[in-house]
C-alpha positions in Angstrom: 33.1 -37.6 1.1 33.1 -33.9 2.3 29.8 -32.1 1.2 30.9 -28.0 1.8 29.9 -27.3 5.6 32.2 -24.6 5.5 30.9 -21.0 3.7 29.7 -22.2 0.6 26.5 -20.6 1.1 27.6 -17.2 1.7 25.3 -15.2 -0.2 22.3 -16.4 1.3 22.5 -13.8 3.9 20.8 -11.2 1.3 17.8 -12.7 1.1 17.9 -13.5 4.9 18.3 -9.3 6.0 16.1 -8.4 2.7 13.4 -10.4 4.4 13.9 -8.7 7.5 13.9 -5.4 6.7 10.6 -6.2 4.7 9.0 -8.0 8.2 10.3 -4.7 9.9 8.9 -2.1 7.6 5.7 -4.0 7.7 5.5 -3.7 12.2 6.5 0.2 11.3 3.6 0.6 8.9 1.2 -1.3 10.8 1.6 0.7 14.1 1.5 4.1 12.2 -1.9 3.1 10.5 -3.4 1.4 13.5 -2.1 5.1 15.5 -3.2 7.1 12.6 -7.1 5.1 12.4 -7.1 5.5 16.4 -6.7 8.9 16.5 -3.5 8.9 18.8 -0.8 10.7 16.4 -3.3 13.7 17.0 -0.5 14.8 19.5 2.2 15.3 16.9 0.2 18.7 15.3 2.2 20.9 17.1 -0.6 22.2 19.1 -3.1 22.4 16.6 -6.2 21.0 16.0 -6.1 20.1 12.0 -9.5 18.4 12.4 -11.7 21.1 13.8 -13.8 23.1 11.7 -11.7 26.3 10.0 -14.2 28.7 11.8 -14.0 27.1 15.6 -9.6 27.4 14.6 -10.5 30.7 13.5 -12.9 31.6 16.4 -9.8 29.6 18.9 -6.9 32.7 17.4 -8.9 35.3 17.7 -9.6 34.6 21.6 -5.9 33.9 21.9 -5.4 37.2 20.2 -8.1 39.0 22.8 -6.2 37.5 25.6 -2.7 38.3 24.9 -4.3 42.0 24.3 -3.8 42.6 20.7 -7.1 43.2 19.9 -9.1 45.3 22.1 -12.9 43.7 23.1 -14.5 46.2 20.3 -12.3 44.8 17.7 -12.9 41.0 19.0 -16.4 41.8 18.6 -15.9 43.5 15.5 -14.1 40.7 14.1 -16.4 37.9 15.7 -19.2 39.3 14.2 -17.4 39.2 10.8 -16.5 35.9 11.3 -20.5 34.7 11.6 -21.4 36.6 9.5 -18.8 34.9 6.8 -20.1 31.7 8.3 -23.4 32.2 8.1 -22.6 33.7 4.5 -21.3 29.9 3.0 -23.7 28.1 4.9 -26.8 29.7 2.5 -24.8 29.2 -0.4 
């Protein structure tokens, strides 16, 4: 008696690659919350620094802007002072 060896089971494959592509989603979800908890994928900002406080980013640009000269050093004062002064403004509210 012959019992099918041949491709009777054809269609099992689906569930074989469905399963697989579920195990691999779960290594590519793991590794981004395990880089994302670790603080590596702090490199993929572009440059920025999402995480500082808004008036050390603030403080950080308008440096850049003294240095590249388009502010002159009475402005960057000017505006520095501004900017503690805002600071200092929320802080007693």
């Amino acid at each position: 008696m012959v019992w099918n060896h041949g491709f009777g089971a054809w269609w099992m494959w689906i569930p074989g690659l469905l399963l697989m592509a579920l195990v691999v989603a779960a290594i590519v979800v793991l590794i981004v919350l395990l880089t994302r908890s670790t603080g590596q994928g702090r490199g993929w900002t572009g440059g920025m620094d999402h995480g500082a406080p808004p008036h050390d980013r603030a403080r950080q640009l308008l440096e850049e802007r003294l240095v590249r000269g388009e502010v002159t050093p009475q402005q960057y004062r000017e505006l520095l002072e501004t900017l503690e002064a805002g600071r200092r403004g929320r802080s007693e509210s």
